[in-house]
C-alpha angles and dihedrals in degrees: 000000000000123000100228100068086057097043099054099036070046093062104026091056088046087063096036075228140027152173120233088251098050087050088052102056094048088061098045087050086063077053075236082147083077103038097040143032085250079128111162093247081050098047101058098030079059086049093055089043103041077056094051090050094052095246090105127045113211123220122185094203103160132023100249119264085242102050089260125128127315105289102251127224120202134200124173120254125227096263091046085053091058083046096056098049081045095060091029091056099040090046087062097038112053114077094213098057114143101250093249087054094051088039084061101052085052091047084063103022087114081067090079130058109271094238084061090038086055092039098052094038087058086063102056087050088058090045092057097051099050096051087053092052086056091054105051085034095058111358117035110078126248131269109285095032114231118243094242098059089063114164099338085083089066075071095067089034089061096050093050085054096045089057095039085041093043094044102052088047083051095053092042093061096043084061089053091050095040088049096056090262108158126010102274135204111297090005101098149307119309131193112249086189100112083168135005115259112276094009114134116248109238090202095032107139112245120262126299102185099100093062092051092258088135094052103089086064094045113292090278120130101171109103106271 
């Protein structure tokens, strides 16, 4: 599962609708253009193809500022919302996620009611257990290593971290759920403003313009 399909149906919904732009300075606000591949050039050509597939709607809403094509708007069909609480659930639930997937379904848990969040989150506690449980069972080597197994048994030694490490963050954040932490689905009104209109973006990436990332959205770079 990539990243990038999560991340935009995740800001477009947040808007109802939203311009490839807008959608890309909310990500790189996150700072998601280094912990993920939500590169500009990425960013928009998963916009035009999220639309091809039927996920996205386009819509071409205003000429561009630069004599370019039409600035286009996107909000996500009914078919790109059950996309999107596919690749959000399954984000928090899998305990082999890459970590920019999983940072991801953080970034929109508060997307799903807190009683499924916790839910969801318990299973991925299990999971890692008992994937930790397989590993020491079959995999990690016995007290008193022997020589032989030299450093190939670190290996074993970092999966067994990874699972002790990525369940006690799990059931951290399950307390804080479970404790009214964040403003949940169906519990209330949240901002969608990630930055105030015209303000400049401090972790925004450089430019890309000049290597045609901006391309897939029109070939306008200017913020739109």
């Amino acid at each position: 599962m990539s990243a990038i399909r999560l991340l935009v149906l995740g800001a477009v919904r947040r808007h109802g609708r939203a311009h490839g732009y807008q959608v890309r300075n909310d990500l790189e606000f996150w700072g998601a253009h280094e912990w993920s591949n939500a590169k500009p050039g990425s960013i928009y050509h998963a916009l035009k193809q999220m639309a091809k597939q039927g996920l996205l709607l386009a819509h071409d809403v205003a000429p561009s500022t630069v004599g370019g094509p039409p600035r286009t708007e996107y909000e996500l069909t009914e078919a790109g919302e059950r996309e999107y609480f596919t690749l959000l659930r399954d984000a928090l639930l899998r305990h082999d996620q890459k970590i920019d997937v999983l940072t991801a379904g953080v970034g929109f848990i508060v997307d799903l009611p807190r009683a499924e969040a916790i839910a969801l989150l318990k299973e991925r506690v299990a999971a890692l257990e008992g994937w930790r449980t397989e590993v020491t069972r079959h995999w990690a080597p016995p007290d008193g290593t022997p020589d032989e197994w030299g450093h190939i048994s670190e290996i074993m030694k970092l999966w067994v971290h990874s699972a002790d490490s990525g369940a006690e963050w799990t059931r951290g954040l399950i307390e804080r759920l479970e404790g009214g932490a964040y403003v949940m689905a169906g519990e209330g009104e949240r901002s969608v403003d990630v930055l105030p209109d015209g303000a400049p973006n401090p972790y925004a990436a450089p430019d890309q313009s000049a290597d045609g990332d901006d391309s897939a959205d029109g070939g306008d770079s200017a913020p739109r």
